[in-house]
C-alpha positions as CSV (number, residue, x, y, z in Angstrom):
1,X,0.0,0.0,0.0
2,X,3.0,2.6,1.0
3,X,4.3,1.4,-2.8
4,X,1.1,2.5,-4.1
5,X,0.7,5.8,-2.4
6,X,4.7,6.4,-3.5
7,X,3.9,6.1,-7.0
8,X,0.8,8.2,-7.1
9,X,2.5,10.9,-5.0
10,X,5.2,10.6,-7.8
11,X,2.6,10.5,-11.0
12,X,1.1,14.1,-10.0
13,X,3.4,16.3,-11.2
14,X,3.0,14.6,-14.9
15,X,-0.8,15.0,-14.6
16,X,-0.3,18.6,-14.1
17,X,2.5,19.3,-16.9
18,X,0.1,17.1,-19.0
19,X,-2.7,20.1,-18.3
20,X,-0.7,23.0,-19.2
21,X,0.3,21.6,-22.7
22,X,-3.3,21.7,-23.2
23,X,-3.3,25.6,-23.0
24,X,-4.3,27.0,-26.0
25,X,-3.2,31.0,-25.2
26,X,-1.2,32.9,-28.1
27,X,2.6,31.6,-27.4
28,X,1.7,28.3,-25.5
29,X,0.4,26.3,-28.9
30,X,1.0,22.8,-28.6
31,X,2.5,22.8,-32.7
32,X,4.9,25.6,-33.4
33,X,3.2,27.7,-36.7
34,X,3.9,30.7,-38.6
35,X,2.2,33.4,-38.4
36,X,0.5,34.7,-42.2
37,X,2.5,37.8,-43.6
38,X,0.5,41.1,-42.6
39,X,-1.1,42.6,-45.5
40,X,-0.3,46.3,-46.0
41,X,-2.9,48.9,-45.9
42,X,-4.8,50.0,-49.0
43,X,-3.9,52.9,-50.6
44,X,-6.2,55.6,-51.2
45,X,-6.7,59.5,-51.9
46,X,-7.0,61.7,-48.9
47,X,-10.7,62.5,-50.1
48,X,-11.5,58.8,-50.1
49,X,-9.8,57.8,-47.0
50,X,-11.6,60.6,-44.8
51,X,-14.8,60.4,-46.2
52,X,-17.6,60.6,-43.3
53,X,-14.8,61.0,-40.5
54,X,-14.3,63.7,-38.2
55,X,-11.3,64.9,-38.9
56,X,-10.8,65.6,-34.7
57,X,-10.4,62.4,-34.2
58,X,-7.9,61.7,-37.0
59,X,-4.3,61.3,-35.9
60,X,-1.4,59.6,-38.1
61,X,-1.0,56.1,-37.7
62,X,2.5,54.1,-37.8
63,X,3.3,52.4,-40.7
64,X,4.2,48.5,-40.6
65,X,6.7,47.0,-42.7
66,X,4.7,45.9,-45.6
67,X,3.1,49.3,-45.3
68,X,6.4,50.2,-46.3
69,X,7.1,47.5,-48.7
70,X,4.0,48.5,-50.7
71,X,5.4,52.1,-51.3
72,X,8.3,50.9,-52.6
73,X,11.2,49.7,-50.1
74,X,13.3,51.1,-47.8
75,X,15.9,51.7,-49.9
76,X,16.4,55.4,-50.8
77,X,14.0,56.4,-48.6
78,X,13.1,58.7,-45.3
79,X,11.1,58.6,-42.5
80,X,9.6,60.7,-40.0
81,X,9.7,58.9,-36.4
82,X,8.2,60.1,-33.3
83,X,10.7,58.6,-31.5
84,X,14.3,57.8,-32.8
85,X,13.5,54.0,-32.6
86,X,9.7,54.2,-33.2
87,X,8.0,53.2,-36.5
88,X,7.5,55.7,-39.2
89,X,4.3,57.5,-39.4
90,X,5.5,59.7,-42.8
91,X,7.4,58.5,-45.0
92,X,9.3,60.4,-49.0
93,X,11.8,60.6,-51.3
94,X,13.1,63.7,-50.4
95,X,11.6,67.4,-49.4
96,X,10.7,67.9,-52.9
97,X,9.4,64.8,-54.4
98,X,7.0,62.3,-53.5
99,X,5.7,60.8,-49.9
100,X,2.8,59.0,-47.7
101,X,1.1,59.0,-44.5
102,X,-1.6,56.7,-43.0
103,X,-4.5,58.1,-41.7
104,X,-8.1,56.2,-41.1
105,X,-6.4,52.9,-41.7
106,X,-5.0,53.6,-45.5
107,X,-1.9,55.3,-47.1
108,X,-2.5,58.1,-49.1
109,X,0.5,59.3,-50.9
110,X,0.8,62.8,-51.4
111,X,3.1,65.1,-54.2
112,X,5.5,67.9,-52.9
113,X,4.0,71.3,-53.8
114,X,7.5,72.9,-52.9
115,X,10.2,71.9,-51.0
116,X,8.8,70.3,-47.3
117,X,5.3,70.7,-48.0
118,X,3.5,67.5,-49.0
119,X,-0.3,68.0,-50.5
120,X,-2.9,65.8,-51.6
121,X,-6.9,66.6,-51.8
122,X,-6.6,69.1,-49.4
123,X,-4.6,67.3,-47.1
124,X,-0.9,69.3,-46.3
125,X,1.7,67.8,-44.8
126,X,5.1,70.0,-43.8
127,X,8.4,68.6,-42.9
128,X,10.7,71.4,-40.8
129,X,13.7,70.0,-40.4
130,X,15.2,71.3,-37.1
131,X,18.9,70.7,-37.9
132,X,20.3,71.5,-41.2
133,X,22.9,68.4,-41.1
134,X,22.0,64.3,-40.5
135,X,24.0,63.0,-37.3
136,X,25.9,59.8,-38.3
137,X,22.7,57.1,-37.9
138,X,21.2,59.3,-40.4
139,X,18.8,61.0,-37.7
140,X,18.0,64.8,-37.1
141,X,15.1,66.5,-35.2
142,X,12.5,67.5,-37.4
143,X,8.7,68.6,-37.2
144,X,5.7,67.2,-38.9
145,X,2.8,69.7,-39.3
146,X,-0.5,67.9,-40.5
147,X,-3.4,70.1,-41.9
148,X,-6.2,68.2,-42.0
149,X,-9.2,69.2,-44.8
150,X,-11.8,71.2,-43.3
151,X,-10.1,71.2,-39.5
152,X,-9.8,74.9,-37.5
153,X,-6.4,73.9,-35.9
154,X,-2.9,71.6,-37.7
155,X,-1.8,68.9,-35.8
156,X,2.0,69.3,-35.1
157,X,4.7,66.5,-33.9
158,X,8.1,66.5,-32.8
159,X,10.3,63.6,-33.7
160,X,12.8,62.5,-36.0
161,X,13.8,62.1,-39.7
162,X,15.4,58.9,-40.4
163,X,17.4,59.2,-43.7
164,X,20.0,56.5,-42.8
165,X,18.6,54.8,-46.5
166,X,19.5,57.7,-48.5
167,X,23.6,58.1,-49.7
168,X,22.8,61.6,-50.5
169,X,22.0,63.3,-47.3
170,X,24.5,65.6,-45.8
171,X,26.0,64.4,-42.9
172,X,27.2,66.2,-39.8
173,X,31.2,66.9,-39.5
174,X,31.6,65.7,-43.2
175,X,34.2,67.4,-45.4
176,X,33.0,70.4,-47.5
177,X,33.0,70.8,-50.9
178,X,34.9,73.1,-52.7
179,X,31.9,75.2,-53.7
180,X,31.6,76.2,-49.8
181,X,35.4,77.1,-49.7
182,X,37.2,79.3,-52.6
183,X,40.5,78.2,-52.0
184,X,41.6,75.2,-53.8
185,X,43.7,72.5,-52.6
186,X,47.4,73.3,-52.3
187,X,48.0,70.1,-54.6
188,X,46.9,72.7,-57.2
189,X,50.1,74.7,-56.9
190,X,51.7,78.2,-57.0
191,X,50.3,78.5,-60.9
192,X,46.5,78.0,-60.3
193,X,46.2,80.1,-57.3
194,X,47.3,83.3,-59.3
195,X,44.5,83.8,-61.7
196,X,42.0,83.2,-58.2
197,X,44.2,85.9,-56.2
198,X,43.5,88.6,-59.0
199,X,39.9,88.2,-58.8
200,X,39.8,88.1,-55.3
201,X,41.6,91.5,-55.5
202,X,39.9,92.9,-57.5
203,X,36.0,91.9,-55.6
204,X,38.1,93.5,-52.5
205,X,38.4,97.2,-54.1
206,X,34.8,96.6,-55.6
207,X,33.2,96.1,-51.9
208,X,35.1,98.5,-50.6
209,X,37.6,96.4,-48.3
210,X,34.7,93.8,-47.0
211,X,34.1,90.8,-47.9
212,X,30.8,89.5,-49.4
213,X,28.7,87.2,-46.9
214,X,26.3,85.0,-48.4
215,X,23.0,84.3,-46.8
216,X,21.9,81.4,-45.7
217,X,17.9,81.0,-47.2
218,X,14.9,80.6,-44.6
219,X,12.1,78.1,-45.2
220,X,9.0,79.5,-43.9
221,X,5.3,77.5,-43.1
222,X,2.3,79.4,-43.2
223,X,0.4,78.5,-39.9
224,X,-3.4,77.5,-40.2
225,X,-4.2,77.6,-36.3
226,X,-3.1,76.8,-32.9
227,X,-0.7,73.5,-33.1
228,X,-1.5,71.3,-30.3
């Protein structure tokens, strides 16, 4: 009988590991499977995509990676991030080309009407970037206004935009090139820095002993209300 009570005493402990395989919860399944591949969000016009919504209540959503893959890739192109590791909730080709934001669910992509300012079916998007220069990840503060069609106040965001997929951007501490710098290389020689002395002479008695400062140009954003 103490033989028998021994071995049921021993037995419990695989009854009760035999009841938790039976939990079905997300991330206790019995058979490992695979997920299905999210589906990216259909894109739409901004008229479409906020029909019959109150555009309040709209806020922009975060894009998922075939959100991303649907516009194109990665490659070549920039983000704006609330956060400097948080998914993108704008994303474009450059200041003056082509982007996309998700409202309501769908992607809308939107055309640059000039340089930082995104627009489609009433729906503006500006991009102030708060650095002039890209830190070496790629990353500098920037600004995303959102002007919603038929809303009394823009929506404004701090964050970041992510450029780290673009060769082209210019990059904090980098070299200059010679167009911000008139003095060629000594490599040149004694020869080719004659002719550029003369001119440089004679722009001297032209301004009168002071040099010419260029200026550095100002991008400005018209503001449609109070930003929150």
């Amino acid at each position: 009988m103490i033989r028998l009570t021994l071995l049921v005493v021993a037995a419990l402990p695989l009854i009760a590991l035999g009841g938790c395989n039976r939990n079905t919860a997300p991330g206790n399944d019995r058979e490992a499977q695979v997920d299905a591949a999210p589906s990216p969000a259909p894109r739409t016009p901004a008229a479409q995509a906020l029909s019959g919504v109150a555009v309040a209540a709209v806020q922009p959503e975060t894009m998922t990676d075939a959100d991303i893959a649907s516009l194109g890739g990665p490659e070549g192109m920039c983000s704006i991030r609330l956060t400097r590791v948080g998914l993108p909730s704008f994303v474009h080709t450059g200041l003056d080309r082509t982007g996309a934001i998700k409202l309501n669910g769908k992607l809308i992509p939107m055309r640059a009407q000039r340089e930082g300012m995104f627009a489609d079916d009433g729906l503006r998007v500006a991009i102030l970037p708060l650095d002039d220069k890209f830190d070496s990840n790629g990353l500098r503060e920037a600004e995303m206004i959102v002007m919603l069609p038929g809303a009394e106040d823009e929506i404004g965001f701090r964050g970041y935009e992510d450029c780290s997929r673009r060769i082209d951007r210019p990059v904090k501490g980098e070299a200059r090139s010679f167009v911000s710098s008139p003095w060629p290389s000594a490599a040149l020689g004694t020869t080719a820095l004659i002719p550029l002395l003369a001119v440089a002479a004679l722009l001297e008695i032209k301004t009168g002993g002071r040099p010419c400062r260029g200026r550095r140009s100002s991008r400005h954003v018209r503001r449609l209300g109070a930003r929150h």
